[in-house]
DONULUM-236758 format. One line per field, with one value per residue: chain; z, y, x of N, C-alpha, C in turn. Coordinates in steps of 0.2 Angstrom, whole numbers, plus 5000, padded with zeros to 4 digits. Example, Ala and Ser with C-alpha at 12.3 -4.5 7.8 and 13.67 -1.06 7.14 Angstrom:
REM DONULUM-236758
ch	c(A, A)
n_zz	c(5039, 5035)
n_yy	c(4972, 4989)
n_xx	c(5066, 5064)
ca_zz	c(5039, 5036)
ca_yy	c(4978, 4995)
ca_xx	c(5062, 5068)
c_zz	c(5039, 5039)
c_yy	c(4984, 5000)
c_xx	c(5066, 5064)
This chain:
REM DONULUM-236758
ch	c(A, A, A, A, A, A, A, A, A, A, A, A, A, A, A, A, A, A, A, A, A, A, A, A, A, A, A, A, A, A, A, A, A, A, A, A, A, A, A, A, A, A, A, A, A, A, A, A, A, A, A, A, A, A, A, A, A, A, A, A, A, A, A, A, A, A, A, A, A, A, A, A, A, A, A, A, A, A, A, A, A, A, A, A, A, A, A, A, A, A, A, A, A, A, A, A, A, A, A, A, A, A, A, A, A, A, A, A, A, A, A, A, A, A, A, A, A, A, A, A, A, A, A, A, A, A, A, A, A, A, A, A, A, A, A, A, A, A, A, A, A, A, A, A, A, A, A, A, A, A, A, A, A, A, A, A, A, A, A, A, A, A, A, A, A, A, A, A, A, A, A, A, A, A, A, A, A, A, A, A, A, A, A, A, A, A, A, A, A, A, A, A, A, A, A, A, A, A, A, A, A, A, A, A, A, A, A)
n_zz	c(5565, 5568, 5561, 5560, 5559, 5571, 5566, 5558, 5567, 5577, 5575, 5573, 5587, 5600, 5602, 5600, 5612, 5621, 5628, 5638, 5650, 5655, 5663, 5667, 5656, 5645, 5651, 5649, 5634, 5634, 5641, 5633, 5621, 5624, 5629, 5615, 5608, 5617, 5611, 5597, 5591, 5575, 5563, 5567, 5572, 5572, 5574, 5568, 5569, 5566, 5567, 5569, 5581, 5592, 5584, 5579, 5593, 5595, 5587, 5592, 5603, 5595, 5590, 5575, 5565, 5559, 5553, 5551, 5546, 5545, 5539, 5526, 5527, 5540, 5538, 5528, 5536, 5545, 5539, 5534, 5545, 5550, 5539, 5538, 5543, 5540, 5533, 5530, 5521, 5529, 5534, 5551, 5552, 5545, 5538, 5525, 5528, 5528, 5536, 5550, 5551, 5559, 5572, 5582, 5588, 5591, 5596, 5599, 5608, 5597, 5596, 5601, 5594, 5591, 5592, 5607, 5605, 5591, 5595, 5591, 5579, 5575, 5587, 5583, 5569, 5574, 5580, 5570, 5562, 5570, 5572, 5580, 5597, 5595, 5602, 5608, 5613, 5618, 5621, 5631, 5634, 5650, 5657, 5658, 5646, 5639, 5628, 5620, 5614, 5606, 5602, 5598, 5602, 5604, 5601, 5591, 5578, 5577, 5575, 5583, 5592, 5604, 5615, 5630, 5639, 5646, 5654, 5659, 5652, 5638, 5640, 5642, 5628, 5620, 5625, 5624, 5608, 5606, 5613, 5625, 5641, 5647, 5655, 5663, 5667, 5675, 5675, 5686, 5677, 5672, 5675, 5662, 5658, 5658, 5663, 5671, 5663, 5653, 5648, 5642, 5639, 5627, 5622, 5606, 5609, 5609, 5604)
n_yy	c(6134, 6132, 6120, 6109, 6096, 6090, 6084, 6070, 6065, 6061, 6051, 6041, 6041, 6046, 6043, 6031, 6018, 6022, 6016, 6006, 6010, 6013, 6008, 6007, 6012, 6003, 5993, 5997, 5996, 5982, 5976, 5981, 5973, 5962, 5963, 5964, 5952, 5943, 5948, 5942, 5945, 5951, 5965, 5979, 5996, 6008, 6022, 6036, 6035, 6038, 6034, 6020, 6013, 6010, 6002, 5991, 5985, 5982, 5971, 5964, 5958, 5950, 5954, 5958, 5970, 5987, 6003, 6020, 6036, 6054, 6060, 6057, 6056, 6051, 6039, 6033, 6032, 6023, 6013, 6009, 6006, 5996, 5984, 5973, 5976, 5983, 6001, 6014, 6031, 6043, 6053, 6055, 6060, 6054, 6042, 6029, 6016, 6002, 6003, 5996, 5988, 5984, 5979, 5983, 5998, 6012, 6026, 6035, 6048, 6052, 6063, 6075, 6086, 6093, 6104, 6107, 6107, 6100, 6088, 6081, 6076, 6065, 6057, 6050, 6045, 6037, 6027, 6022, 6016, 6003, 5987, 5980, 5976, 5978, 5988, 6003, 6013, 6026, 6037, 6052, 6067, 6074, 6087, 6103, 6107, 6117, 6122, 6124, 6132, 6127, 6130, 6126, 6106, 6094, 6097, 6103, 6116, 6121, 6121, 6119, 6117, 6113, 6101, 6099, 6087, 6086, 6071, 6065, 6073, 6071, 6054, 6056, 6061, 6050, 6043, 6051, 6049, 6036, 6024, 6013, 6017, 6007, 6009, 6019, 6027, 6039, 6044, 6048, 6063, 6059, 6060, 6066, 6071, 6085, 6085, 6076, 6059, 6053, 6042, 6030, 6016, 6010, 6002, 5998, 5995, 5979, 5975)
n_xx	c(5589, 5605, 5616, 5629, 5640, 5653, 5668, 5674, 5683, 5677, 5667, 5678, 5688, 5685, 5673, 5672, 5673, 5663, 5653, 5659, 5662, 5650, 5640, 5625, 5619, 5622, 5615, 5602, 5601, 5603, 5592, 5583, 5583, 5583, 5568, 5565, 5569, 5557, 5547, 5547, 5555, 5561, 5568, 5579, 5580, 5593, 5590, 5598, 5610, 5623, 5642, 5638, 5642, 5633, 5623, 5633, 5633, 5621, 5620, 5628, 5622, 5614, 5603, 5594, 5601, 5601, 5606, 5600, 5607, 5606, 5616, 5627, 5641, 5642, 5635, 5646, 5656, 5654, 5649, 5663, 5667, 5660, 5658, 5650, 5637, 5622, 5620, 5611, 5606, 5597, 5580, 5575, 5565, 5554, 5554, 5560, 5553, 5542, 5525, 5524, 5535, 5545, 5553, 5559, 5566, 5578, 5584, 5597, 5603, 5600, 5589, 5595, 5598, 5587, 5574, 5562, 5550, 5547, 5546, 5536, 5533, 5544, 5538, 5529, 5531, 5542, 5533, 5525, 5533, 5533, 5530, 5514, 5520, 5531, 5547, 5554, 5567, 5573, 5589, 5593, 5598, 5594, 5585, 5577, 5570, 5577, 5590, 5606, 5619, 5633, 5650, 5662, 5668, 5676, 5686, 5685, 5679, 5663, 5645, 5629, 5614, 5610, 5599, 5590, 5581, 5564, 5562, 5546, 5541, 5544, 5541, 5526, 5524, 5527, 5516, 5504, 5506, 5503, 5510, 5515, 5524, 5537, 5549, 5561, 5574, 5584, 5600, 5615, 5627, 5641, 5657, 5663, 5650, 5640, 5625, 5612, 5608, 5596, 5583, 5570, 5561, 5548, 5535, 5525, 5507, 5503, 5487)
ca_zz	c(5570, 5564, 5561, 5557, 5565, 5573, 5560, 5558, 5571, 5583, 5574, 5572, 5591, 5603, 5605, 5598, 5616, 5624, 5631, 5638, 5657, 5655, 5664, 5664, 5646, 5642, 5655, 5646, 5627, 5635, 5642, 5624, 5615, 5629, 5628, 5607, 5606, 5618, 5609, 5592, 5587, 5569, 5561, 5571, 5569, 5577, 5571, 5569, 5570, 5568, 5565, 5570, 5588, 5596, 5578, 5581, 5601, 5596, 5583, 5598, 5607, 5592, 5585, 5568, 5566, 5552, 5555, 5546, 5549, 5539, 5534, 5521, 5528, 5545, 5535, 5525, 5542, 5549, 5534, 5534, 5552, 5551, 5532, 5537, 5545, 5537, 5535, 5525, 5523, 5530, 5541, 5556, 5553, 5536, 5537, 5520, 5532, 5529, 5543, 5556, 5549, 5566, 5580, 5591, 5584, 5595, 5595, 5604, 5608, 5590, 5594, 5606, 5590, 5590, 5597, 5609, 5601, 5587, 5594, 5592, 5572, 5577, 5589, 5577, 5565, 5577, 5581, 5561, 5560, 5575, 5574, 5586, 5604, 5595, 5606, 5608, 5617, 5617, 5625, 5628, 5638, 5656, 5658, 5658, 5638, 5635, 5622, 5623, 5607, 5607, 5597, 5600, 5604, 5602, 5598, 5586, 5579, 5577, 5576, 5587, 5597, 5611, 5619, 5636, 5637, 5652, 5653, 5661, 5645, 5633, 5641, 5640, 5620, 5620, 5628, 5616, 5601, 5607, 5617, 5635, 5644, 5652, 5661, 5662, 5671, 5674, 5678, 5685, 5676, 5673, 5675, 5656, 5656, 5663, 5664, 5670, 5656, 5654, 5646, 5642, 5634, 5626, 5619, 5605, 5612, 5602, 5602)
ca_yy	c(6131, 6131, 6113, 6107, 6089, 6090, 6080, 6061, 6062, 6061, 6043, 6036, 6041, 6050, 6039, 6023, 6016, 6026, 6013, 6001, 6012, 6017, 6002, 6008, 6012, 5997, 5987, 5999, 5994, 5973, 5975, 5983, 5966, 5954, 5964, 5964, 5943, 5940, 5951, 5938, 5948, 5958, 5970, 5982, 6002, 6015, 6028, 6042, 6030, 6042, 6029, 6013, 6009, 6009, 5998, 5988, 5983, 5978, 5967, 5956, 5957, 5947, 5958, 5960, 5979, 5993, 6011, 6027, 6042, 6059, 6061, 6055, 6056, 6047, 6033, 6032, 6031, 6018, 6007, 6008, 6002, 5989, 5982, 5966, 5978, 5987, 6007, 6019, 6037, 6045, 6056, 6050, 6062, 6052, 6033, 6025, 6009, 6002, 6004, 5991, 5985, 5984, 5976, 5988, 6004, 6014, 6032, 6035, 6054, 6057, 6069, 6082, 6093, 6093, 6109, 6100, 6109, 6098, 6081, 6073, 6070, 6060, 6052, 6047, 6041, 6029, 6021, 6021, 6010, 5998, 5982, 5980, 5973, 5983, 5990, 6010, 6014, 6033, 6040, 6059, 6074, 6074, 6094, 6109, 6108, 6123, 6123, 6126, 6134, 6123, 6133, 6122, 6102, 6086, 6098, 6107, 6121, 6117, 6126, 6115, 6119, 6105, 6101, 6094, 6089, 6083, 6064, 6066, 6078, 6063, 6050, 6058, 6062, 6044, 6038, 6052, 6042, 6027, 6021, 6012, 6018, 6002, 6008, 6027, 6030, 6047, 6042, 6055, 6065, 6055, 6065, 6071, 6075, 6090, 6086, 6066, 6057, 6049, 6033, 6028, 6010, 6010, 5997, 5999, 5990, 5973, 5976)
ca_xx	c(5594, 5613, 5618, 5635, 5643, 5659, 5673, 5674, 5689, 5672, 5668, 5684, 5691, 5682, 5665, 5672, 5671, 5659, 5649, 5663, 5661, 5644, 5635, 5619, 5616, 5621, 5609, 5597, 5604, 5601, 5582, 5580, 5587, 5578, 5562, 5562, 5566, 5554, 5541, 5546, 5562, 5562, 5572, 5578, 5583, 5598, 5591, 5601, 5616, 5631, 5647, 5637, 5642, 5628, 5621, 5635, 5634, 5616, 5620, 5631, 5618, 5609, 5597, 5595, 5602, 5604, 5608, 5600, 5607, 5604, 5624, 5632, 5647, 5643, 5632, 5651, 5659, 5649, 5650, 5668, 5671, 5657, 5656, 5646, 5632, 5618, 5619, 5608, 5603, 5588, 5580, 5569, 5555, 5551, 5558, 5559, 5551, 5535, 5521, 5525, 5542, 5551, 5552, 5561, 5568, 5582, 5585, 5602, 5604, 5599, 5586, 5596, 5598, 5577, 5570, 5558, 5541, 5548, 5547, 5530, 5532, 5547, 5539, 5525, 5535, 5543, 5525, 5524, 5536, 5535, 5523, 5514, 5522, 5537, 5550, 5557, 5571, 5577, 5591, 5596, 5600, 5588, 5584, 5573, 5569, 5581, 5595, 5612, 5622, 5640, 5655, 5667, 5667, 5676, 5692, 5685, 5674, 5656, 5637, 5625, 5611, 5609, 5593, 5588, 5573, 5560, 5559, 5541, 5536, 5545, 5534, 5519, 5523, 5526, 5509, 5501, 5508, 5502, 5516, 5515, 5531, 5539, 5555, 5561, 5579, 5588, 5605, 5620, 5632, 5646, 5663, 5662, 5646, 5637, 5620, 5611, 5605, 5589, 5584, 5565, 5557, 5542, 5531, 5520, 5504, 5500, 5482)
c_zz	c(5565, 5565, 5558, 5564, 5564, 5566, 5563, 5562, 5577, 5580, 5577, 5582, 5599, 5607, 5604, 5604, 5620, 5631, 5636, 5648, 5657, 5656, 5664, 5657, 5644, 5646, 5651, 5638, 5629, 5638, 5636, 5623, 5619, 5627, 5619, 5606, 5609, 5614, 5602, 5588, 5581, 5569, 5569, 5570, 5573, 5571, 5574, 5571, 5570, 5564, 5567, 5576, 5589, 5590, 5580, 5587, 5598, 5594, 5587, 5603, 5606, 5591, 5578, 5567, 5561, 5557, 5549, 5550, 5540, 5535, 5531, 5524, 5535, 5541, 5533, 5529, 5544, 5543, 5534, 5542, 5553, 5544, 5533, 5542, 5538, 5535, 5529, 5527, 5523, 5534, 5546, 5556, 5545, 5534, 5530, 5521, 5530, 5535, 5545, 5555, 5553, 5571, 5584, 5586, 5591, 5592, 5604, 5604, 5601, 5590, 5598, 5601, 5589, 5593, 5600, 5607, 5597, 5588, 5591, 5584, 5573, 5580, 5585, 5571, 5567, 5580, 5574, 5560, 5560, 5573, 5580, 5592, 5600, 5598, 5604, 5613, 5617, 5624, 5625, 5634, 5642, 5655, 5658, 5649, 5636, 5631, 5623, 5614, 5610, 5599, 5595, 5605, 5602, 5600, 5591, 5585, 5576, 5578, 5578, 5593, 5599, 5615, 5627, 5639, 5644, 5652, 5656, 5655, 5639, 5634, 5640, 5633, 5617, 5621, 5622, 5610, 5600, 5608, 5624, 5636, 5648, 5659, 5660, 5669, 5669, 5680, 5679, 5680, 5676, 5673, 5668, 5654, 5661, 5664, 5667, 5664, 5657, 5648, 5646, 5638, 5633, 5621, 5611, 5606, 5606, 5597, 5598)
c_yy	c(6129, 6125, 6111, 6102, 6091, 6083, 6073, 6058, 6060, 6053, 6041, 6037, 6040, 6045, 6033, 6017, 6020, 6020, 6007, 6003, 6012, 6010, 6001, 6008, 6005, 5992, 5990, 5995, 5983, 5973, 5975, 5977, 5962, 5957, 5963, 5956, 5942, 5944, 5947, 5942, 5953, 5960, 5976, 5987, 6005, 6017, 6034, 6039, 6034, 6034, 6023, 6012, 6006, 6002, 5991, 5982, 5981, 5973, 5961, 5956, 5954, 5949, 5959, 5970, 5980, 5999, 6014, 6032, 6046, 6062, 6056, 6052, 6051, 6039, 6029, 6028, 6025, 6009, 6004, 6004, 5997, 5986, 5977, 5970, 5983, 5995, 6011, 6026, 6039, 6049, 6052, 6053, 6058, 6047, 6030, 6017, 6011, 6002, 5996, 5986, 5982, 5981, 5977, 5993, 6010, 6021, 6036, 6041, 6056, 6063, 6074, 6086, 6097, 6099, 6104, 6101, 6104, 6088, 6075, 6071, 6064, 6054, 6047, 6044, 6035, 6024, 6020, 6014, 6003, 5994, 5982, 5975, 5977, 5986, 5997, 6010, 6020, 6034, 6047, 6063, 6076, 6082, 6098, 6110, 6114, 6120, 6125, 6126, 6131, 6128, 6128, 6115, 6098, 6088, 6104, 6114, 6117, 6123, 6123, 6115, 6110, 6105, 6096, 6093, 6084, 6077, 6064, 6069, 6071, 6059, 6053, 6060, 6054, 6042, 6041, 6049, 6036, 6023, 6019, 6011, 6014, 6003, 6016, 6026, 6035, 6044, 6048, 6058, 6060, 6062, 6069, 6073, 6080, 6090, 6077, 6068, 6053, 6044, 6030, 6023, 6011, 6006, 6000, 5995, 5986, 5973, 5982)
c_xx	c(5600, 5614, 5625, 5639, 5650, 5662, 5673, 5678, 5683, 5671, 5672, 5688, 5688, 5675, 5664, 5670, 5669, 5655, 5651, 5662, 5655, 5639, 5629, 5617, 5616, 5615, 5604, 5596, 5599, 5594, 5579, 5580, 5583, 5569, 5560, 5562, 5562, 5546, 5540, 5551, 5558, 5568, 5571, 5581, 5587, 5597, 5593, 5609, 5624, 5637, 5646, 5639, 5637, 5624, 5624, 5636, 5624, 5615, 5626, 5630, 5613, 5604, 5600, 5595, 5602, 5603, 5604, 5603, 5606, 5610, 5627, 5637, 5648, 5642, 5641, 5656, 5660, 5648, 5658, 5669, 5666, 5654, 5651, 5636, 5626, 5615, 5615, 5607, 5597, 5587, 5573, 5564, 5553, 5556, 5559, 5556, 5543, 5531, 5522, 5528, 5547, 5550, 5556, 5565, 5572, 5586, 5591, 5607, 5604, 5593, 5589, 5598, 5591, 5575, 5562, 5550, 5543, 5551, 5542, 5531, 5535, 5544, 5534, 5525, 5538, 5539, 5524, 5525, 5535, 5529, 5523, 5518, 5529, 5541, 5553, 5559, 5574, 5582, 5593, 5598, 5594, 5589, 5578, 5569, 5573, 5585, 5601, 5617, 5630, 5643, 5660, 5668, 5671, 5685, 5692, 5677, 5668, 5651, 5632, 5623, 5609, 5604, 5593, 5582, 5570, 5558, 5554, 5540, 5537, 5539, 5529, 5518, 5524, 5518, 5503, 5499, 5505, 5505, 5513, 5522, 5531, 5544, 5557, 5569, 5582, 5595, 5611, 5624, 5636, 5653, 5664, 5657, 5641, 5629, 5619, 5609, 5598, 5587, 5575, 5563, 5551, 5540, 5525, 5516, 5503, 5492, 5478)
């Protein structure tokens, strides 16, 4: 799979406020935060964090937040526009987290570069993490589980395959893991994007 992120103009401009219309995600973003303090709070992960927004909006939402992502350059990003947050480099299939470190961990369209044969380590790793009563919250591109090669994005050229994946197949790699799926919404298209989106909570159980 050819991989290469669109430039830093994508951080600094473009998705700075992304979520400012976008009322659903947010009400999904604040069930997370309510569901993780009443579960005994913790630490909490964006991973695959990009320029921290999303790190950001959960950290004034009162969660204890940090960011991984697996670029340098984003991490760099994401440091610079939130210094008082906490950003490192990583990837999400191989955490540098102890087993059961988290109390809610949030992957926020970080896997639509994932071919979907290639989710369960993923999700494996994010039960790793999680103590139990732990919180997940994925969100990504509702679809067929095809692929879609992008040349050109954001203004610029680019090499990235796009996935969209079956929120029914999701959950059920969730439950495999040992996830119980709380809440599952497939919300429309918004006028910039071409496809709904979808949005799943999952628990790790306590017991």
């Amino acid at each position: 799979m050819g991989l290469r992120r669109p430039g830093l103009v994508v951080a600094r401009g473009l998705l700075a406020d992304e979520l400012a219309a976008k009322h659903l995600d947010r009400a999904m973003l604040g069930a997370f935060a309510a569901y993780v303090e009443a579960g005994g709070g913790g630490p909490v992960a964006d991973l695959g964090c990009g320029p921290g927004r999303v790190t950001a909006y959960l950290r004034d939402l009162g969660l204890d937040a940090s960011g991984t992502d697996l670029s340098p350059g984003m991490v760099a990003e994401a440091r610079r526009r939130y210094p008082d947050l906490r950003f490192e480099v990583g990837t999400m299939s191989a955490l540098d987290l102890p087993d059961g470190s988290l109390g809610g961990a949030v992957a926020w369209y970080s896997l639509v570069h994932t071919p979907p044969r290639e989710l369960g380590p993923y999700v494996a790793e994010f039960h790793r993490v999680l103590a139990p009563g732990g919180h997940l919250l994925l969100a990504f591109k509702a679809g067929d589980d095809e692929g879609v090669r992008l040349e050109h994005a954001y203004g610029h050229a680019v090499d990235l395959d796009v996935y969209r994946f079956d929120p029914d197949r999701v959950a059920g790699l969730l439950e495999q893991a040992g996830f119980e799926v709380r809440a599952r919404l497939v919300r429309a298209a918004d006028p910039e994007e071409r496809t709904p989106q979808a949005f799943l909570l999952a628990r790790r159980p306590a017991g």
